[in-house]
C-alpha positions in Angstrom: -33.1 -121.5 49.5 -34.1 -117.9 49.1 -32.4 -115.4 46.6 -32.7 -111.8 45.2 -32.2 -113.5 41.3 -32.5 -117.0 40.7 -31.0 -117.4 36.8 -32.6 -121.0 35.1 -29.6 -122.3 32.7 -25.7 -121.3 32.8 -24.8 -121.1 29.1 -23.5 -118.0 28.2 -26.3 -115.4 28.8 -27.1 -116.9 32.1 -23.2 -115.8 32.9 -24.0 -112.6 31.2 -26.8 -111.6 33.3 -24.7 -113.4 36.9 -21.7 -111.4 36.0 -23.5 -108.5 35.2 -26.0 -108.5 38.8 -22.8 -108.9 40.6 -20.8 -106.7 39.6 -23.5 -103.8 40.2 -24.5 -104.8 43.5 -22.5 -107.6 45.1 -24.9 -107.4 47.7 -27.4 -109.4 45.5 -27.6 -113.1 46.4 -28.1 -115.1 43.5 -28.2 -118.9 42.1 -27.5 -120.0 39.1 -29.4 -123.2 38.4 -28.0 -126.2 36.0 -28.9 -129.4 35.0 -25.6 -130.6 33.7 -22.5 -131.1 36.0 -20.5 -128.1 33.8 -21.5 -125.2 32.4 -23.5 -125.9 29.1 -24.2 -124.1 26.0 -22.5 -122.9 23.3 -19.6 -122.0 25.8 -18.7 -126.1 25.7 -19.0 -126.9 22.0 -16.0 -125.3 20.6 -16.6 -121.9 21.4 -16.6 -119.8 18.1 -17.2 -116.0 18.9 -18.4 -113.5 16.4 -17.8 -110.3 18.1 -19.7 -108.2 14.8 -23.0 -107.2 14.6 -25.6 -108.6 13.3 -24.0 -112.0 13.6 -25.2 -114.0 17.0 -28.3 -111.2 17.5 -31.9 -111.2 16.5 -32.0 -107.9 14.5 -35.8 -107.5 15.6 -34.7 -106.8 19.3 -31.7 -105.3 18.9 -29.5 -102.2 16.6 -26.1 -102.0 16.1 -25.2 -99.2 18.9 -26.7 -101.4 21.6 -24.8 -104.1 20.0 -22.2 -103.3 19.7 -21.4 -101.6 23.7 -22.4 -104.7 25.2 -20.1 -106.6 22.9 -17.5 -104.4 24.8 -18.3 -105.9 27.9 -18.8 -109.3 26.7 -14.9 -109.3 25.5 -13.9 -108.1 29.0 -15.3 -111.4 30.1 -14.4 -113.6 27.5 -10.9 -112.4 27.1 -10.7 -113.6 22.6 -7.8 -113.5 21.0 -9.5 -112.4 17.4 -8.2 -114.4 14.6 -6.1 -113.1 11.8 -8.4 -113.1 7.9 -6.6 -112.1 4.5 -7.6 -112.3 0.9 -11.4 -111.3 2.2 -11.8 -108.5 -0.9 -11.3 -111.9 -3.5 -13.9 -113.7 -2.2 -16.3 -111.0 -1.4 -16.0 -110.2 -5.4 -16.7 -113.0 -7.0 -20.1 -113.2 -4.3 -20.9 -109.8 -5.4 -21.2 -111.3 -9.3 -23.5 -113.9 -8.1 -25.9 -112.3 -6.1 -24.3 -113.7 -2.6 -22.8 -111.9 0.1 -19.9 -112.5 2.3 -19.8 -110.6 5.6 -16.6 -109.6 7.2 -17.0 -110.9 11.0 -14.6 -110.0 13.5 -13.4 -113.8 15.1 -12.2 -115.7 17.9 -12.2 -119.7 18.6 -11.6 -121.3 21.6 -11.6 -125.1 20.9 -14.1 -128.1 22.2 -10.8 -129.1 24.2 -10.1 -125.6 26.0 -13.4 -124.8 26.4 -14.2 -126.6 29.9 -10.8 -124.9 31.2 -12.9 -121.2 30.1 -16.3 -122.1 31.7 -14.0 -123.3 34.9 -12.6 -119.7 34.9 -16.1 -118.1 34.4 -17.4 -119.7 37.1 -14.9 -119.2 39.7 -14.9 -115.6 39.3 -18.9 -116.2 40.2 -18.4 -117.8 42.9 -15.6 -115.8 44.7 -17.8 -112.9 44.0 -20.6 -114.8 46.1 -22.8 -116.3 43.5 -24.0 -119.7 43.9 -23.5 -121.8 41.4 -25.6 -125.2 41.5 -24.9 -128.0 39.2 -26.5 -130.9 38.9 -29.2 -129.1 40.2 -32.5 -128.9 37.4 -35.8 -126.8 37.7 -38.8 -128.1 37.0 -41.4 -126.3 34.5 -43.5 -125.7 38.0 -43.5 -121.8 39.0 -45.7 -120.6 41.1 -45.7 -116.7 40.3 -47.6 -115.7 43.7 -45.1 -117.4 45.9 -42.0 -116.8 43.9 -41.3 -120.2 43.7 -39.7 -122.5 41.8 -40.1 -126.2 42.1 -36.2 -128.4 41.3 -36.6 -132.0 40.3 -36.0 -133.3 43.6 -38.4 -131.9 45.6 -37.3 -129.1 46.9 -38.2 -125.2 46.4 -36.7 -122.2 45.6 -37.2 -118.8 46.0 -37.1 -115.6 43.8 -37.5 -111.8 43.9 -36.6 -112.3 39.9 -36.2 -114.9 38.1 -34.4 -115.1 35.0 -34.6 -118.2 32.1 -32.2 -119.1 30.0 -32.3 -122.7 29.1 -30.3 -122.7 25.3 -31.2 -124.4 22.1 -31.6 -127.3 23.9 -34.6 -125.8 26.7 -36.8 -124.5 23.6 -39.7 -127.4 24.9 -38.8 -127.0 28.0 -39.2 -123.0 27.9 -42.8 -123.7 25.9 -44.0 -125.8 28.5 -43.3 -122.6 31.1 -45.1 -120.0 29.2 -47.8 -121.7 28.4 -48.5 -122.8 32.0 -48.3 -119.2 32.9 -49.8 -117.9 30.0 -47.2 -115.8 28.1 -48.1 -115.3 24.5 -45.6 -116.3 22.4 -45.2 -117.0 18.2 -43.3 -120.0 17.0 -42.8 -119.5 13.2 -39.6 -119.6 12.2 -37.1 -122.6 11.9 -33.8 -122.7 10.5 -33.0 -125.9 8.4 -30.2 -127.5 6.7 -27.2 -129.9 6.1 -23.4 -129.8 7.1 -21.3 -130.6 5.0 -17.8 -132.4 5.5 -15.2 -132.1 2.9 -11.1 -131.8 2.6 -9.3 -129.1 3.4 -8.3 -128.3 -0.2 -11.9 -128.6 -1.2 -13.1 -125.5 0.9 -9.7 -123.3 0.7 -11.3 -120.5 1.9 -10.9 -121.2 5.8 -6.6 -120.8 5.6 -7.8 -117.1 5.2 -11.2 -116.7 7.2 -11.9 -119.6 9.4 -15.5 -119.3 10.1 -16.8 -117.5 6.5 -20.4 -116.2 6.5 -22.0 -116.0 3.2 -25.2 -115.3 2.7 -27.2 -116.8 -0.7 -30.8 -116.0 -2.2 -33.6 -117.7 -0.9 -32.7 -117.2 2.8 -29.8 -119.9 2.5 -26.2 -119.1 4.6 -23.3 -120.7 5.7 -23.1 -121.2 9.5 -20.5 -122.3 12.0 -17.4 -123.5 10.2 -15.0 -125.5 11.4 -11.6 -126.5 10.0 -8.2 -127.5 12.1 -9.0 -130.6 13.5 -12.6 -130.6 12.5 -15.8 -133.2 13.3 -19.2 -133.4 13.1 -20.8 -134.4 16.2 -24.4 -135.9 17.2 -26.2 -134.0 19.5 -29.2 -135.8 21.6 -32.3 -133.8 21.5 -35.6 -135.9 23.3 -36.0 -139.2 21.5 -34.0 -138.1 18.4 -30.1 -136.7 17.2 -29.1 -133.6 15.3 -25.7 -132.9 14.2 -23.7 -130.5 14.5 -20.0 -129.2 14.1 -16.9 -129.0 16.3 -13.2 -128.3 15.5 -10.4 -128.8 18.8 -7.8 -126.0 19.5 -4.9 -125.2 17.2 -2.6 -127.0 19.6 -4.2 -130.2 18.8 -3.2 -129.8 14.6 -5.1 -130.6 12.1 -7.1 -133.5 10.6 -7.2 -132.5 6.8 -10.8 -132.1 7.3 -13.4 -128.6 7.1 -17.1 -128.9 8.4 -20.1 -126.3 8.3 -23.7 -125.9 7.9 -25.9 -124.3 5.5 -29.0 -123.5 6.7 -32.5 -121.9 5.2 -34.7 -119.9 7.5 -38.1 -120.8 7.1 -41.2 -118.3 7.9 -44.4 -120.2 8.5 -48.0 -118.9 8.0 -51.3 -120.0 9.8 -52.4 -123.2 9.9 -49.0 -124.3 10.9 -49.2 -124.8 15.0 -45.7 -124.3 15.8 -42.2 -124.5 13.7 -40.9 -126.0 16.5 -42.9 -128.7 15.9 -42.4 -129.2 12.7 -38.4 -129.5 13.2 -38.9 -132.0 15.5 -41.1 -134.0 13.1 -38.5 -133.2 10.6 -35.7 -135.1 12.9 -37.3 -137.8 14.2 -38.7 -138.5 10.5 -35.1 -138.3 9.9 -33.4 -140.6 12.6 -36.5 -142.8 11.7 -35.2 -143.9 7.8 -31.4 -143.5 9.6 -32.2 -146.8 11.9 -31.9 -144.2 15.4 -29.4 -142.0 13.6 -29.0 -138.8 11.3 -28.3 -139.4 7.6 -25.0 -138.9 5.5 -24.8 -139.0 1.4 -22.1 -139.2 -0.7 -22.5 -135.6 -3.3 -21.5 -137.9 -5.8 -24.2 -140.4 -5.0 -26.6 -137.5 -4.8 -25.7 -136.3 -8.3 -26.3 -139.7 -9.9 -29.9 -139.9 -7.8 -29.0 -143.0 -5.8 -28.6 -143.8 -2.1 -25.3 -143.7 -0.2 -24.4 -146.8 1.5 -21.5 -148.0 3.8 -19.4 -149.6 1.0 -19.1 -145.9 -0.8 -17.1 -144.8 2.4 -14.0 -146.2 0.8 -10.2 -145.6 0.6 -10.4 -145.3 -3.3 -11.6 -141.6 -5.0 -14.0 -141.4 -1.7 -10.6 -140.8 0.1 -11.5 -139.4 3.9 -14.1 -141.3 6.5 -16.6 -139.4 7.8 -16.1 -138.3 11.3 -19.8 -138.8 13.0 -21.4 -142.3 13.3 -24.2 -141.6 11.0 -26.3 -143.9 8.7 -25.6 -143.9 4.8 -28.7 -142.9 2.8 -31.0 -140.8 0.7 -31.3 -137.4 2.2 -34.0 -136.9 -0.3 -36.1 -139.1 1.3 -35.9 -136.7 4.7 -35.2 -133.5 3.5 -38.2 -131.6 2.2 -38.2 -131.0 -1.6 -38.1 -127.2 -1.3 -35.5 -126.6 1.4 -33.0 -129.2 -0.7 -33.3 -127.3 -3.7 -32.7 -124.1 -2.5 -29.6 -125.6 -0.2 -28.3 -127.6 -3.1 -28.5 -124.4 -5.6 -26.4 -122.5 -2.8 -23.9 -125.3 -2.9 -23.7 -124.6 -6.5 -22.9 -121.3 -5.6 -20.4 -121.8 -3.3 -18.7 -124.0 -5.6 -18.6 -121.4 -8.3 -16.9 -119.0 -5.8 -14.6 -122.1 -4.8 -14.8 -124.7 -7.2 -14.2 -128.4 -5.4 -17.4 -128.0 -2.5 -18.9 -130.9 -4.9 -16.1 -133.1 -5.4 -17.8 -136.4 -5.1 -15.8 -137.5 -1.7 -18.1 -134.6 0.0 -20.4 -135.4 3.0 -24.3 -134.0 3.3 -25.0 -134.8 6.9 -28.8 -133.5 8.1 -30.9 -132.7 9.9 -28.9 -129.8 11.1 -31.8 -128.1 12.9 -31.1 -124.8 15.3 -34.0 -124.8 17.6 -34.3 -120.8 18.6 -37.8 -120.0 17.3 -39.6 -119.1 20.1 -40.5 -115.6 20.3 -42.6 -114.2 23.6 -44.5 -111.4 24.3 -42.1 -109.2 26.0 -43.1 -106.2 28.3 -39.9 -104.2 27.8 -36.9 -104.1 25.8 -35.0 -106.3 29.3 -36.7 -109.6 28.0 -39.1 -109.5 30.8 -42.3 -111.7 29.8 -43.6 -110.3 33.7 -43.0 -108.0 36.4 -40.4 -111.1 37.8 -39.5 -112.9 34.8 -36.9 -112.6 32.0 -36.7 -114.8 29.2 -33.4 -114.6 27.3 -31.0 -116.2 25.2 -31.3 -118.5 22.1 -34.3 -120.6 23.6 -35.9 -117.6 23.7 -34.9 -115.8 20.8 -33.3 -113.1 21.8 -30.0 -114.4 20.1 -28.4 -116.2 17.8 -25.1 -117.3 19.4 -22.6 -116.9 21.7 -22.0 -113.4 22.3 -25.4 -112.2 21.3 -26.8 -114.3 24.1 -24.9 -112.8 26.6 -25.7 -109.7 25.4 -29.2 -110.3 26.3 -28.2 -111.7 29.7 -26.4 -108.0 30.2 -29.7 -106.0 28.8 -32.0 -108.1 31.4 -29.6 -107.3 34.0 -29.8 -103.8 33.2 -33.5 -103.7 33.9 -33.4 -105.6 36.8 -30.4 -103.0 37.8 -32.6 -100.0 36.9 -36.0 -101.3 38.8 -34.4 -102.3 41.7 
């Protein structure tokens, strides 16, 4: 098991980096490695795609004229069919008055139905191009730098002239443990935070004209990954605990009456905090700990009266829609910290004053949503490379913030690996 590039993780900027290396120099012989028996990542959730900068890129690494030619390529690849927005000059009006922005993205969706059918596609091309592909197949955090090895989960080795790591959201542990067994210096300060909220269609009107509307609100507060058509919010496992998270099936599967998103706040921590990640993690588990195993849903009109949610609220009468994800009915203010609820709730007072009915009382507060992309390494060059042989890239290691941007930075470490060969 010997390769020119083995790539750790085959969420989209793993495939941005394969696709690129081969392409170049189909002479490279390269394995992607993956835990999973499908292609993970954001690809496999419902595959929104923001093809405008800075939306899906960290702005510290990256300016728009880079940005935006490797978003070039990554349509090539991706082949969107960019969704249709009118009326965008109303709502960015009334923002304006309030001290909120709403940014103009350029669109595509794919669907949590159609997206395994994509990542089949994706891969095949890989493979008939002579990448190996290996599911099922996970690396350990062991690498031994001298050897150009690294150790899989079964036993065996593997071998590297570079390696590249791209383990998602989900590998941000997982992608700690690994530089700080080889020493890369990394800072771990910033966390993004929030709720998503579930509501009726007609309560959040705004989506018939943009479906996946980015506003932006004082206090570091913005709306993130929308979802309406047939629309649910989804647990996703993360070690011992759940987050949740939002999903919405292909317009060929209709619609469900319902809209989902999240509203998060970016937190910045200062010394003597140890690590944001950290503290996200004690965030959720404090979370599924009062939710009996679970994440936590609330009524808004229980949370405007100051009392807890419980099953019998979910009701056919003025509550008239069930929630979509299995959570447990409670008090997010027990959970949530004081200062990140009050700046999320006085956004939702925003938003409701741009589009009044957010806070009809039948609207569901779901949390933790927690995005878990704060790591940020040492890098030696503008490739991602952490080493002479290493590349770090993607959301786990903050070099993006979605979809496209990550495989973006699978393209730029390609590039380097391309221009050092």
């Amino acid at each position: 098991m010997n390769y020119d590039i083995v790539i750790i993780g085959s969420g989209p900027a793993g495939l941005g980096s394969a696709f690129k290396l081969i392409e170049e120099n189909p002479s490279f012989k390269i394995a992607i490695l993956e835990k999973e028996k499908i292609c993970s990542g954001g690809l496999l959730n419902d595959c929104k795609q923001n093809y405008t900068f800075p939306i899906g890129f960290t702005e510290e690494y990256w300016n728009e004229n880079e940005a935006n030619s490797l978003l070039e390529e990554v349509e090539k690849h991706l082949s969107p069919t960019f969704l249709k927005k009118i009326n965008i000059e109303k709502y960015q009006n009334r923002s304006l008055k309030i001290k909120t922005k709403l940014v103009n993205i350029k669109q595509a969706h794919v669907g949590t139905d159609k997206s395994p059918a994509l990542i089949r596609t994706l891969i095949e091309k890989l493979e008939k191009s002579g990448v190996e592909v290996l599911l099922k197949t996970e690396a350990s955090e062991n690498i031994n730098t001298k050897l150009r090895t690294v150790e899989l989960k079964d036993g065996r080795s593997i071998t590297y002239k570079k390696l590249i790591i791209a383990p998602g959201r989900k590998g941000f542990s997982y992608l700690q443990n690994i530089m700080n067994s080889l020493g890369i210096k990394y800072i771990d300060n910033t966390v993004d935070i929030g709720i998503r909220i579930e509501t009726k269609l007609e309560c959040y009107p705004i989506v018939k004209d943009y479906y996946d509307p980015k506003f932006y609100f004082p206090n570091k507060v913005r709306t993130f990954c929308t979802n309406s058509g047939h629309a649910l919010v989804t647990k996703e496992k993360y070690q011992d605990f759940s987050l949740v998270n939002g999903h919405a099936l292909s317009t060929d599967r209709g619609e469900n009456g319902l809209v989902n998103f999240a509203m998060l706040k970016t937190i910045g921590l200062e010394s003597p905090v140890r690590s944001g990640q950290q503290m996200a993690v004690f965030l959720a588990r404090l979370a599924n700990e009062i939710g009996g195993g679970k994440p936590i849903m609330q009524r808004i009109g229980d949370f405007r009266a100051g009392k807890r949610s419980r099953i019998e609220s979910f009701n056919d009468d003025l509550y008239d829609f069930k929630p979509t994800c299995s959570a447990c009915a409670g008090d997010l203010g027990l959970a949530v910290p004081s200062k990140i609820m009050r700046d999320l709730w006085s956004s939702l007072k925003i938003l409701d004053t741009i589009m009044p009915g957010i806070l009809h009382p039948s609207t569901i507060m779901y949390y933790p949503e927690i995005k878990m992309y704060a790591n940020k390494p040492n890098f030696i060059n503008k490739g991602f490379a952490v080493t002479e042989d290493i590349y770090l890239i993607g959301d786990g290691a903050g070099s993006s913030r979605g979809i496209t941007g990550a495989w973006a930075s699978g393209i730029r470490s390609a590039n380097d690996i391309l221009k050092n060969r």
